[in-house]
Structure formats: structure tokens, C-alpha cells
DOLO-174011 format. One record per residue (C-alpha): residue number from 0; residue in three letters; x, z, y. Coordinates in Angstrom, 2 decimals, decimal comma. Layout:
BEGIN
  seq  type        X        Z        Y
  NUM   ALA        X        Z        Y
...
This chain:
BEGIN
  seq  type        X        Z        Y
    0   UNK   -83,79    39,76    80,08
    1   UNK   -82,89    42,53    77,36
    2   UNK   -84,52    41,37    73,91
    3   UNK   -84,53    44,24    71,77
    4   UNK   -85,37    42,56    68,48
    5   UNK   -82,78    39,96    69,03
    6   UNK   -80,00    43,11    69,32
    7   UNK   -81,53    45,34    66,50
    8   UNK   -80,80    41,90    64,47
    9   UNK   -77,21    41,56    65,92
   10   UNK   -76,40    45,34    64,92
   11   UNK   -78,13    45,29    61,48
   12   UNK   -75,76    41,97    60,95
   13   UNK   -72,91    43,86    62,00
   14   UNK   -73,98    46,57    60,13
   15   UNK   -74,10    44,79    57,06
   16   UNK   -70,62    43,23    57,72
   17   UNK   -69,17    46,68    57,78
   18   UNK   -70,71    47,38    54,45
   19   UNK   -69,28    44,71    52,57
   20   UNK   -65,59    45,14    54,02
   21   UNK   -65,93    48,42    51,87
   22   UNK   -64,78    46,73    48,57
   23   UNK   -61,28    46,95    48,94
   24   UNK   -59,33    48,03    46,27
   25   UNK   -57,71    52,11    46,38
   26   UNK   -54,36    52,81    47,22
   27   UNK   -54,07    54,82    44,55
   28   UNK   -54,77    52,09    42,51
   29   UNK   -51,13    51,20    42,30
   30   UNK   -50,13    55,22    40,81
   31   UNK   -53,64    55,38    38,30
   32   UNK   -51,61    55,75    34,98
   33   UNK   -49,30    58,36    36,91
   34   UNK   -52,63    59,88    37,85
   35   UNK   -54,08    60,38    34,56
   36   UNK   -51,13    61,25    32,87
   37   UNK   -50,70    64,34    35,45
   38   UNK   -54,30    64,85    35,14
   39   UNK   -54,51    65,10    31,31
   40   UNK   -51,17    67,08    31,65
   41   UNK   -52,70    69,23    33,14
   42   UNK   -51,91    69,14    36,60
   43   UNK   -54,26    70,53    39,48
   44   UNK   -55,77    68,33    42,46
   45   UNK   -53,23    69,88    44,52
   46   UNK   -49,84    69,17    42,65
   47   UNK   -51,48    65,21    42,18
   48   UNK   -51,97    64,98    45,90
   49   UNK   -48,16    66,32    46,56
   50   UNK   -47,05    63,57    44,37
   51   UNK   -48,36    60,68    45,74
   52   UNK   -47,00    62,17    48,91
   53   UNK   -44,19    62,35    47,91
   54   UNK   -44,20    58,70    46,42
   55   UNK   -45,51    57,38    50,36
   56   UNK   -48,88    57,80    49,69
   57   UNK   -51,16    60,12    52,00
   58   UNK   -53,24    61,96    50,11
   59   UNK   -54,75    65,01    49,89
   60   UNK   -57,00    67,18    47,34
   61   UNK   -59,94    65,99    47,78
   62   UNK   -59,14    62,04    47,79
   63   UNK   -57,65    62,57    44,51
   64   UNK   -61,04    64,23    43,17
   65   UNK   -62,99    61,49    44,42
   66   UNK   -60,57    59,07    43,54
   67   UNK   -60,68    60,36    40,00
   68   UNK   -64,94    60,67    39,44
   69   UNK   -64,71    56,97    40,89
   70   UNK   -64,53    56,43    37,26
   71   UNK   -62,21    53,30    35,37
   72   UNK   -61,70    50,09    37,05
């Protein structure tokens, strides 16, 4: 027999799981001097982007700019 409360708790578990696996660190941790320094150089979203491309890194615009109002580790 199907017991609804018994799988709402299951998914809200699994839920909450999913939440905490969120933590991880950036990959653009590794290039956050390089970041800055382009950033207070004066470089735009875009031109940051193609250079972590071009260092292996995909990333594009708008991961930089939330990347960046993240705020210091």
C-alpha cells in the first residue's frame, strides 16, 4: 500500500541531501587573483570569460558576474 507521508519524507530527505552537496568549492577558485587583476584592469565580463577558456575553464559572461558578486572567500 502507497504511504504518502512516508514518500513526502523520503523526497524532502533527498531533497535536503541535494542541498548540502551545493558547498563545493568554484572552479574558478583556482584563477581568483587572475580574475581580479583583469577585473580591476579593467577588463569586461566578456574578455574574463575568454580567458578562463582559454586556460580550460568553461565559462561564460554571466558565471564570471556571479562568480565575482559571490563576494571573497
Amino acid at each position: 500500500m502507497f504511504d504518502a507521508v512516508a514518500e513526502l519524507a523520503k523526497v524532502r530527505e533527498s531533497i535536503q541531501l541535494k542541498k548540502k552537496k551545493r558547498l563545493r568549492r568554484s572552479r574558478l577558485d583556482k584563477y581568483r587573483g587572475e580574475i581580479l587583476g583583469l577585473q580591476r584592469a579593467g577588463a569586461s565580463l566578456v574578455e574574463i570569460a575568454e580567458f578562463l577558456t582559454s586556460r580550460g575553464v568553461p565559462a561564460v559572461p554571466s558565471t564570471v558576474s556571479r562568480y565575482l558578486k559571490r563576494g571573497p572567500l
